[in-house]
C-alpha positions, 0 to 999 in steps of 0.5 A: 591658374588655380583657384583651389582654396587648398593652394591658399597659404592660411596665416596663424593668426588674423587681424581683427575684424575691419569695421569702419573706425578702423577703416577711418583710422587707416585713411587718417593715418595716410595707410591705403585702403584694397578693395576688390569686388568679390562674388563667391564664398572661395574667392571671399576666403582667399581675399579675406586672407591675403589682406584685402580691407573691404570686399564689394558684392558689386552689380558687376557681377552682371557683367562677370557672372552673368555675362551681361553687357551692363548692370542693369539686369541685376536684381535685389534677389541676385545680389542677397544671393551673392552677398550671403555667399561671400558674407560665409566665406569672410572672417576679417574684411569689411563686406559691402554690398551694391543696391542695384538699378531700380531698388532704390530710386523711388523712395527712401523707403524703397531703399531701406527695403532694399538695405534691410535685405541686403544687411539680412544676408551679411552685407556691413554697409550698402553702395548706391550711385549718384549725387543730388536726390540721392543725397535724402535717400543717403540720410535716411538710411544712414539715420537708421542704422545703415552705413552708406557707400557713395558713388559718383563719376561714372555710374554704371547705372547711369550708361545709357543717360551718361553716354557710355563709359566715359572720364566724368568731371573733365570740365570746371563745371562738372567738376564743380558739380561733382564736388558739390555732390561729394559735399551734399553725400558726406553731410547727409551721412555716407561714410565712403565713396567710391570715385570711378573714372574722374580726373586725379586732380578732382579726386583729390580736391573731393577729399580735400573737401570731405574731410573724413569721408573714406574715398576709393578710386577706381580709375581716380588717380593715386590720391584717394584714400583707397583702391578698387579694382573689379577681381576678375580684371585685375586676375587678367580674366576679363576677355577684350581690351581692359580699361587702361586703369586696370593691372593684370597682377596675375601676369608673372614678372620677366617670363616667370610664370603666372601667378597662382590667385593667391599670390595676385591678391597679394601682389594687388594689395602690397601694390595699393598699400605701398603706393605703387598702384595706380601709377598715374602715368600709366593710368591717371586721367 
């Protein structure tokens, strides 16, 4: 599988720059956001020019670069490094980066530190897990310039309290709980979430109950305003049995040969923009 930025057809001409209007706009009009996390300059250039809407420097990078059994090691240092390397290979796609585990928790102002130097480096928006409290913290950035990213069902760094990687909201009382969560982010400002291992039929109630509020899913369901999928898994590289909500979109079709990276990026976002994935018979919860 070549990852070689020269077997990456380069188009003419490319869209504008995503910004968050656009990307409200294409919720709005029902068109489905592709998100793929993303770590490297040459892997930022090939998502970029296949059409990927919004790459996420994720803290699972943890996991896929530093081979990791969680997030948790990642540090704020870590993240700036990776976030500066994408931010230099992308033209076109909304670039966001995760605040990770232990530089947001204390204070808000913990938090705007963390963001400052995350935005330093090229990240457009930042990503922070959890409901409740967070909710002041999401007000005070987005109060001072800084466009927030939600994140509640499974949160990675929450494992170890949540008790391992486990579908969130099963019962009408987390359910609950997790929509008034959804309500509380969105008035206090956050312009996106992403919604990880939740019933569809939560994720779509959130949305319903948020109006304006860009939601991304990632083993959510089809009925989100978006997908996410972590970009080595979705390229089959990922070693061990992958969640059932992952597609290999590397894998060719009928015995043809696997897809070069590009290409798998393509098949990844035509997938998303026409519906086909997730196919919630395969992998909803």
């Amino acid at each position: 599988m070549s990852v070689h930025p020269s077997s990456t057809p380069v188009p003419q001409t490319l869209p504008p720059p995503m910004n968050l209007p656009r990307l409200r706009e294409l919720a709005e009009r029902g068109e489905k956001i592709a998100v793929l996390t993303c770590y490297d300059a040459t892997f930022a250039r090939i998502l970029d020019e296949q059409g990927v809407d919004v790459l996420l420097v994720g803290d699972s990078l943890g996991n896929v670069i530093q081979g990791e059994s969680s997030t948790l090691p990642v540090t704020l240092e870590h993240m700036a490094y990776h976030t500066a390397c994408v931010a230099r290979g992308r033209r076109r796609a909304w670039l966001v980066a995760d605040l990770p585990f232990g530089s947001y928790e204390a204070s808000p102002a913990q938090a705007l530190a963390a963001s400052v130097a995350l935005m330093r480096t090229g990240a457009q928006m930042v990503k922070l897990e959890g409901g409740g409290v967070t909710a002041e913290t999401v007000h005070y950035l987005t109060q001072r310039g800084i466009p927030v990213c939600a994140h509640l069902g499974l949160t990675p760094q929450r494992v170890h309290a949540l008790g391992g990687f486990r579908v969130q909201g099963r019962d009408a009382q987390a359910a609950e709980a997790l929509r008034a969560d959804a309500v509380a982010l969105t008035q206090a400002g956050a312009a996106m979430l992403v919604l990880e291992l939740v019933p569809s039929h939560l994720a779509r109630t959130v949305g319903e109950a948020c109006p304006g509020l860009i939601t991304i899913g990632i083993g959510a369901g089809a009925g989100t305003s978006g997908q996410v999928l972590v970009l080595h898994d979705m390229l089959g590289l990922t070693p061990g049995k992958r969640p059932r909500f992952v597609r290999d979109f590397s894998r060719g079709i009928d015995g043809q040969p696997p897809l070069d990276v590009a290409t798998a990026v393509r098949t990844y976002v035509q997938a998303v923009k026409a519906g086909s994935f997730p196919d919630e018979a395969l992998h909803g919860y």
